[in-house]
N, C-alpha and C positions, 0 to 999 in steps of 0.2 A: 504494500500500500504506500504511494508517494503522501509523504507529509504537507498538509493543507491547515496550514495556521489558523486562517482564519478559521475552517468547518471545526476543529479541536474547540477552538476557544466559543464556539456557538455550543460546542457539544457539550463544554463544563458548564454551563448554565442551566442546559437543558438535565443533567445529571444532578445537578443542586435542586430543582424544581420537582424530581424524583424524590428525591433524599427526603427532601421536607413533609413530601405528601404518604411517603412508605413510610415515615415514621409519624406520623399525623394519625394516619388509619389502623397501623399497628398499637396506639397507645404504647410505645415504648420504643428506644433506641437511640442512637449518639448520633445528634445534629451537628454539633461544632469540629469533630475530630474527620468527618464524611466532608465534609464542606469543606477544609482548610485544605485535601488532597484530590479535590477535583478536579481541575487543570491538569494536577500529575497524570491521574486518572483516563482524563481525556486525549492527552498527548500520547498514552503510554495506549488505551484500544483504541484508536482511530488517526494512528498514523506512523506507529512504532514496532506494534507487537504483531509477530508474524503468527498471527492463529486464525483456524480457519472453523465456522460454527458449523460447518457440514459432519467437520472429523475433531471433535475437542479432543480425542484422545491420538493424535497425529503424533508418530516419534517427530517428526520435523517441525513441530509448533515448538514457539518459544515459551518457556514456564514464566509464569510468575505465582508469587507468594504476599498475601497480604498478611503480613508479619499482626499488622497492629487491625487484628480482626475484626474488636468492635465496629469498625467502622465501616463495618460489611454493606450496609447501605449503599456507599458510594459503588461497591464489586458488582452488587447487584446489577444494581442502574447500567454501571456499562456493560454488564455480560448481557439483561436485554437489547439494550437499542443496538448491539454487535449483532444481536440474533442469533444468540445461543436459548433462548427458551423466548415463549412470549413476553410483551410488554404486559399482560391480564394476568401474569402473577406476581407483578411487583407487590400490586396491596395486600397477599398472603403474606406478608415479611410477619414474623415470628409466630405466626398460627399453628396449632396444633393439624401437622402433617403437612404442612407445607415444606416445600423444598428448602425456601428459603429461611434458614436458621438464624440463630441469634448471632453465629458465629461459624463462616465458609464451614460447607462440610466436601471434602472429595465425592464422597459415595453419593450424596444429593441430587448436587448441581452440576450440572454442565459446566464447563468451560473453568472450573475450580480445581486447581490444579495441587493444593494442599490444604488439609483442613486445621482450623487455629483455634485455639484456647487459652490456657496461659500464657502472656506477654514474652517475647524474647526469644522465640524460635526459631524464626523465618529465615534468619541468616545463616542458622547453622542446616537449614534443612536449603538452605539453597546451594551452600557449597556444598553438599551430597548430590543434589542432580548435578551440576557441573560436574563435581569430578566423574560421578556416572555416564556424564554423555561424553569424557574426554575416554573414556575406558572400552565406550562403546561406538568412540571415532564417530560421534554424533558433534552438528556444528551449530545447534539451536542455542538461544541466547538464555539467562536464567537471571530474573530481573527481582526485587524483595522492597517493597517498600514496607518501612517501618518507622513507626514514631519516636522522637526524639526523648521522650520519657523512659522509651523501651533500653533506651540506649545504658539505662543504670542496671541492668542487668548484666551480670557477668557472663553468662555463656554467649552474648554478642563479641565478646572479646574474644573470646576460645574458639569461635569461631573466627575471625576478624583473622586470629595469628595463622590459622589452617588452611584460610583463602590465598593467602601471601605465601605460605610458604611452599602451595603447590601451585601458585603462579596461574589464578584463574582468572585469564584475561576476558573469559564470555561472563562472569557476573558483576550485574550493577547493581547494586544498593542503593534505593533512593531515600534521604531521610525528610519525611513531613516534621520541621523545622518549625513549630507554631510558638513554641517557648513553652507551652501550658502541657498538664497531664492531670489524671483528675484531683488529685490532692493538691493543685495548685504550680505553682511557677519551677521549670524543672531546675532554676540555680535554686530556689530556695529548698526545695526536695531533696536534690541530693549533689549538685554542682556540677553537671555534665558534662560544661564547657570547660575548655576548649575542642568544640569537635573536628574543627581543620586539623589541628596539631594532633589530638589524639591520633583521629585516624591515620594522618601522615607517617606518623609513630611506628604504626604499625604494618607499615611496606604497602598502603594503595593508594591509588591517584584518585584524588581528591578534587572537587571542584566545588564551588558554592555555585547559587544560581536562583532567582526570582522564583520560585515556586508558583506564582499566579501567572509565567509569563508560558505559556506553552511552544512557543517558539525556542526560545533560550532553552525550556527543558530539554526539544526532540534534538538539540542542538549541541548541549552536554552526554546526552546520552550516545550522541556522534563519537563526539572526542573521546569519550571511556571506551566506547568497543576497540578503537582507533591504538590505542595500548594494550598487546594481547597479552607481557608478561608482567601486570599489573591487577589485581581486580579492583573497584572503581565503586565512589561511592561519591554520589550528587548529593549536596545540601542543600536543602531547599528552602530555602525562608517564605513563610507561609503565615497567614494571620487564620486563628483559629474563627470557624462561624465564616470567613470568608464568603461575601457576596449578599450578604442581608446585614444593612448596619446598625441592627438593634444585637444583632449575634455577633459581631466581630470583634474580636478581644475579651467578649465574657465568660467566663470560665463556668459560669452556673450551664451553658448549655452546652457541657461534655456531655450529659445524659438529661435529657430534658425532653419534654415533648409539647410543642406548640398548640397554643389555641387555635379555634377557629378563626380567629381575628389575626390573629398573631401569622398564620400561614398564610393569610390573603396577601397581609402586608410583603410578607417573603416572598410570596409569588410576584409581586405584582415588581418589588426591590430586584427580579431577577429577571424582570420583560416576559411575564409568561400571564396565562390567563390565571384571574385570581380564581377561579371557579373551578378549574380543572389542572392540579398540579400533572396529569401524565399526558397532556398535548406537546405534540411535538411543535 
């Protein structure tokens, strides 16, 4: 798929106007941590990631990993409008037997290609498919966005040293950079920064980059493939709630769920019909 800035940057809005209304209808779920990684989101299915909805289980499809789960909302949203299931089961989001869980599951959903629960996994289950496809002289790319909170986790590090030291130039790590986790500010939680130097530290090329700008994203993620005895980790500076300005920068809506009123206003703060948050 040739990269289309602009159709990406239509498409995180239109993925934000999902987010809002799946969790609106579900009565539960995390609006600000879905929001803040939409853009990534949008860059990353609809103009980056080589997967194809005919064959989700393709050895040639590129993996990805949504490390920082909660925030499955936003996975959803683009695994429909890609047309890996219908758009008529977004509003099933956390129903009893619906596909769509509170938290990616493999065995569910289509087009999910690991399933997440406790925080801090996704990178270490990401350098296992790389080093699996380097084993099995497979050339698919292996992509893991995770949250900048998740980053106080130690096994992101043990992974981190395992990536570098088998020189896995096909994975990128992207980090949702919002500052916030739900206990509040991730300096004051547990001091995470420096994450340039940290990761530098640790033998991968490194870039920072606009998180809201999906150009600049599919444009780092150029440069990281671009280094094969490196693996590659984009920082993304990202405002949490991103795209509706009564949610951007509040931390009360890590887990929150909007009024009726309250989501009109959203819709309407992201050019979309206030009456029907799943119009394209």
């Amino acid at each position: 798929m040739i990269f289309d800035e602009r159709r990406a940057e239509a498409m995180a809005q239109v993925l934000r106007r999902d987010v809002l209304t799946m969790i609106y209808q579900a009565g539960d779920g995390h609006p600000g941590p879905s929001l803040s990684c939409a853009d990534i989101m949008a860059a990353l299915y609809f103009g980056i990631l080589h997967v194809d909805p005919a064959n989700p289980h393709g050895d040639a499809r590129d993996r990805f990993i949504l490390s920082k789960g909660h925030a499955c909302p936003i996975l959803y949203a683009a695994l429909a409008r890609r047309g890996f299931f219908p758009l008529s089961e977004l509003p099933t989001l956390r129903h009893l037997g619906s596909r769509l869980q509170g938290h990616p599951d493999m065995r569910k959903t289509p087009g999910v290609d690991s399933t997440s629960g406790s925080l801090g996994h996704g990178v270490s289950i990401g350098v296992g498919m790389a080093l699996a496809a380097r084993y099995r002289k497979q050339d698919h790319r292996v992509f893991v966005l995770t949250g900048d909170g998740e980053l106080e986790e130690g096994i992101i590090w043990e992974a981190a040293m395992a990536a570098a030291k088998y020189e896995l130039g096909r994975l990128v790590v992207l980090v949702d950079n919002n500052g916030l986790q739900s206990g509040g500010s991730i300096d004051v939680v547990s001091r995470v920064n420096p994450l340039v130097d940290k990761w530098t530290s640790f033998g991968w090329h490194v870039q920072g980059v606009d998180g809201h700008d999906c150009g600049a994203i599919a444009a780092a993620v150029e440069g990281a493939l671009a280094v094969p005895s490196q693996p590659s980790v984009v920082i993304a500076a990202t405002v949490k709630g991103a795209g509706v300005p009564f949610m951007e920068g509040d931390n009360s809506w890590h887990k929150r769920v909007p009024t009726a009123d309250e989501l009109r206003q959203a819709l309407v703060a992201l050019g979309g019909d206030p009456n029907h948050g799943f119009a394209d």
